[in-house]
C-alpha positions as CSV (number, residue, x, y, z in Angstrom):
1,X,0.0,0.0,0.0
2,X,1.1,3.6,-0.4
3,X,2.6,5.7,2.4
4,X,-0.5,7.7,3.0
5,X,-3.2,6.0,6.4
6,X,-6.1,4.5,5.3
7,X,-8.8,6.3,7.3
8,X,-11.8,3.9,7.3
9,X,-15.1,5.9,8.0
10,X,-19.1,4.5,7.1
11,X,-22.2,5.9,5.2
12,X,-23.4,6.1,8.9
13,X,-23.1,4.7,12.1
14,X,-23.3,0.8,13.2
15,X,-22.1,-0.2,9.9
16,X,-19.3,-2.2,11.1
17,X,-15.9,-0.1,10.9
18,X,-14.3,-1.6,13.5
19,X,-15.2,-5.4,12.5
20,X,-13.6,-4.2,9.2
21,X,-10.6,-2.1,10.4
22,X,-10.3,-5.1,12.5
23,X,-9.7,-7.2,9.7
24,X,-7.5,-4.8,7.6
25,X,-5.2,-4.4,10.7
26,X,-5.0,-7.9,10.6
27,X,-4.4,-8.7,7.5
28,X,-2.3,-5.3,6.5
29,X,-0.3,-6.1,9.9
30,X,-0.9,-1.7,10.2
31,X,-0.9,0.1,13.2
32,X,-4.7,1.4,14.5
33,X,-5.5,4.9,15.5
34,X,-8.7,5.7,16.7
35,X,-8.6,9.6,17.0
36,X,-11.5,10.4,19.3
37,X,-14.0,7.8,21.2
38,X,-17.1,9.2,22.4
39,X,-18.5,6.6,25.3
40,X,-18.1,2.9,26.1
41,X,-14.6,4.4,27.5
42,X,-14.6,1.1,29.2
43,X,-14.4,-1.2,26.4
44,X,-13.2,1.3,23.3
45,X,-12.7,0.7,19.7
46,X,-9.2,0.3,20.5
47,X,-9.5,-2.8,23.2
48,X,-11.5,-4.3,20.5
49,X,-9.0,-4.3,18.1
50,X,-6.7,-5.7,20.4
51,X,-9.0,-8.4,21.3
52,X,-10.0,-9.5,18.0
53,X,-6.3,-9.3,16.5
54,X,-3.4,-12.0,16.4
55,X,-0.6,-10.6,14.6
56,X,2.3,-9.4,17.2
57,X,3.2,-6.5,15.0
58,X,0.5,-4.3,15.2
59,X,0.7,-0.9,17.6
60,X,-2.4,0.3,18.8
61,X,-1.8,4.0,19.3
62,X,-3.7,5.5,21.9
63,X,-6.6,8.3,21.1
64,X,-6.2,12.0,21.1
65,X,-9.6,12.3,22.7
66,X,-11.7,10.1,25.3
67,X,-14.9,11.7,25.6
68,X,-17.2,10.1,28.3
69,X,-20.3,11.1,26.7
70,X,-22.0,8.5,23.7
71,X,-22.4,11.0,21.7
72,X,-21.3,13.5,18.4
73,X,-17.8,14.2,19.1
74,X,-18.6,17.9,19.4
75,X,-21.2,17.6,22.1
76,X,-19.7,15.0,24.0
77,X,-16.5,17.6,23.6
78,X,-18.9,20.2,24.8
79,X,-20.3,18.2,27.9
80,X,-16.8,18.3,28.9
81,X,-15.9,22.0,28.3
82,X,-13.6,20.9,25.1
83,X,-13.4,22.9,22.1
84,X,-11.4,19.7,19.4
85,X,-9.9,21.9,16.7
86,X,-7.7,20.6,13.7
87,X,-4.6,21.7,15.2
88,X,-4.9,18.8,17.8
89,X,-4.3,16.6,15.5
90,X,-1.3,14.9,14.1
91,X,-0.1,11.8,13.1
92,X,1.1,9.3,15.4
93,X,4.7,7.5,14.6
94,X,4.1,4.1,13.0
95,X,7.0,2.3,11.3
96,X,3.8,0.5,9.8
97,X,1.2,1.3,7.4
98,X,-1.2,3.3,9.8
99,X,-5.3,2.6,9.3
100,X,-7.4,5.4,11.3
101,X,-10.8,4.5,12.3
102,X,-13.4,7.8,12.5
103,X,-16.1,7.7,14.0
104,X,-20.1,7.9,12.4
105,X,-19.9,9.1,9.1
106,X,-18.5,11.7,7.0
107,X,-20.1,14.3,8.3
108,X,-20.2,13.8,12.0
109,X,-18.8,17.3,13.9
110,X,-15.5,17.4,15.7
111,X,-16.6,21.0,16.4
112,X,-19.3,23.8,15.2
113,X,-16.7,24.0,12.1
114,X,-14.7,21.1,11.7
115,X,-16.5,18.0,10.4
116,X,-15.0,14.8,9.8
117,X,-14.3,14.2,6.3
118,X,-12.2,17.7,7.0
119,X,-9.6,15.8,9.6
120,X,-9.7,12.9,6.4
121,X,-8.6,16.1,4.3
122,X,-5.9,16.9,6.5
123,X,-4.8,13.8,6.9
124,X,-4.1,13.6,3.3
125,X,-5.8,9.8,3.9
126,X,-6.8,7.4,1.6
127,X,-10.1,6.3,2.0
128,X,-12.0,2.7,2.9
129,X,-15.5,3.2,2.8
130,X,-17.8,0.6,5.0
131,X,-21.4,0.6,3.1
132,X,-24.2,-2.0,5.0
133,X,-27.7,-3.0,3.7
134,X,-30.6,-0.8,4.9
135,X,-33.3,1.1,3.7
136,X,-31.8,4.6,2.4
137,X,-28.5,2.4,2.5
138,X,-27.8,3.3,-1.5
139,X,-28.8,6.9,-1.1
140,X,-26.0,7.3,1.9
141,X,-23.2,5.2,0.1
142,X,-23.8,7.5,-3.4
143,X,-24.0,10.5,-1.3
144,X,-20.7,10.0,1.0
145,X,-19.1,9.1,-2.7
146,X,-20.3,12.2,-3.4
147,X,-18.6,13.9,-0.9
148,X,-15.4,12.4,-0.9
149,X,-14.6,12.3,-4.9
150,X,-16.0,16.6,-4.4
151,X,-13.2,17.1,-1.8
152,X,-10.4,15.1,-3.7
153,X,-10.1,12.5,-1.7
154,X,-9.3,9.0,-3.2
155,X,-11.3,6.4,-2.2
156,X,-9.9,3.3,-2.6
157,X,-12.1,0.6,-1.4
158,X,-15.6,0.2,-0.3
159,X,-16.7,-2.7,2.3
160,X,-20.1,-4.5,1.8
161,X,-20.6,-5.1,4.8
162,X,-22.7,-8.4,5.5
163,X,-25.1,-9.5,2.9
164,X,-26.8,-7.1,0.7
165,X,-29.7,-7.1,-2.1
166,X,-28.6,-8.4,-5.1
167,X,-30.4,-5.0,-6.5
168,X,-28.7,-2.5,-4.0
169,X,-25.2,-4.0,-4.4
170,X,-25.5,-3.6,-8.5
171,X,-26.6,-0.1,-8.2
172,X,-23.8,1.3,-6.0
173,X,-21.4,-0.7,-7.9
174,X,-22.7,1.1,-11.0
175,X,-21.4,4.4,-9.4
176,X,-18.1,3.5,-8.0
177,X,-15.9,5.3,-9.2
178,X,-13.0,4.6,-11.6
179,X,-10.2,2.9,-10.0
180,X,-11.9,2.2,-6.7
181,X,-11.9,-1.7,-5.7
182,X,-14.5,-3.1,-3.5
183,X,-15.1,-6.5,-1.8
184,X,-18.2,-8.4,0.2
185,X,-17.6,-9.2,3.5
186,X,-20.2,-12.0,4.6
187,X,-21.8,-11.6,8.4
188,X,-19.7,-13.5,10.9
189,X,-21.5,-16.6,12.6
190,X,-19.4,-14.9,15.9
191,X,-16.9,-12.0,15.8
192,X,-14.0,-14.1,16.9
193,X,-10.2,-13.9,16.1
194,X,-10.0,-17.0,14.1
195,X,-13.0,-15.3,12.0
196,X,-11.1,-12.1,11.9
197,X,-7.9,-13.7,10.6
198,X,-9.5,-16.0,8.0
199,X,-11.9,-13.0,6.5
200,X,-12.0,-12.9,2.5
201,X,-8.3,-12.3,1.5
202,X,-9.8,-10.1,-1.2
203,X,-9.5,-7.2,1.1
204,X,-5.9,-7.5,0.7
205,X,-6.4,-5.7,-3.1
206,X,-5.9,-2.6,-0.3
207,X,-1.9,-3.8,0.0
């Protein structure tokens, strides 16, 4: 893969990101950095990753913010008198290939101004986009498309995650964009390492 992080973000929330940055980590052998958890500061993002992967090379790097509140960044920030701004952000070091899990969707605010898809931008990040079957399901996935090819940012692989409409799945493939790769991962019987570690090796199109 290239030298820039793969930032893997959803067309909304509960679509699976971590199950998949999970098995990207895993199979990449990249470092994880989860920039800001909002809530379940007891069992984060970043413990599951470390529970669901095997590899010994892989550095979880700890977040920049740990919001108590389960909530939009920017409130839960609020709740606790924090204003998150871009300049608190910077890459961690990784000797690795680095994949950054956001959190929500594009859109979701960091602050009144600064959204997202804008820390992806600074970043400079290559995208993995984690689409789930739903109703309204193809209007989010063409929309964050949308958003990301407007901004310039390349996205360079979209998840479906667990098993989709034969119907959906050939209209958003109809609008991926040139160059972008994508691949099906099937809903695990049970989220456990050995399911983790033997996902479709088609993901690895990302190396």
């Amino acid at each position: 893969m290239s030298n820039k992080p793969l930032f893997v973000t959803g067309i909304g929330t509960d679509v699976g990101k971590t199950i998949v940055s999970a098995v990207l980590v895993e199979q990449l052998k990249a470092d994880y950095w989860k920039p800001v958890q909002a809530g379940d500061l007891h069992h984060t993002d970043s413990h599951k990753i470390q529970q669901l992967i095997v590899n010994m090379e892989t550095v979880v790097h700890p977040e920049r913010y740990r919001l108590k509140m389960a909530a939009s960044p920017h409130k839960a920030a609020r709740a606790e008198g924090i204003h998150i701004s871009s300049a608190d952000f910077s890459l961690p070091n990784s000797r690795r290939p680095l994949l950054i899990e956001g959190a929500g969707g594009l859109f979701v605010p960091l602050s009144d101004t600064f959204l997202m898809i804008d820390l992806m931008e600074q970043f400079d990040a290559e995208i993995v986009l984690v689409a789930r079957n739903y109703l309204g399901c193809i209007n989010h996935t063409l929309l964050s498309i949308d958003a990301l090819t407007s901004r310039g940012l390349k996205l360079k692989h979209i998840v479906f995650n667990g098993e989709f409409d034969p119907d959906t799945l050939e209209v958003i493939i109809s609008h991926i964009p040139l160059k972008t790769t994508f691949s099906e991962l099937p809903e695990f019987q049970a989220c456990t390492r050995y399911a983790i570690a033997t996902a479709p090796v088609q993901l690895t199109s990302l190396s």
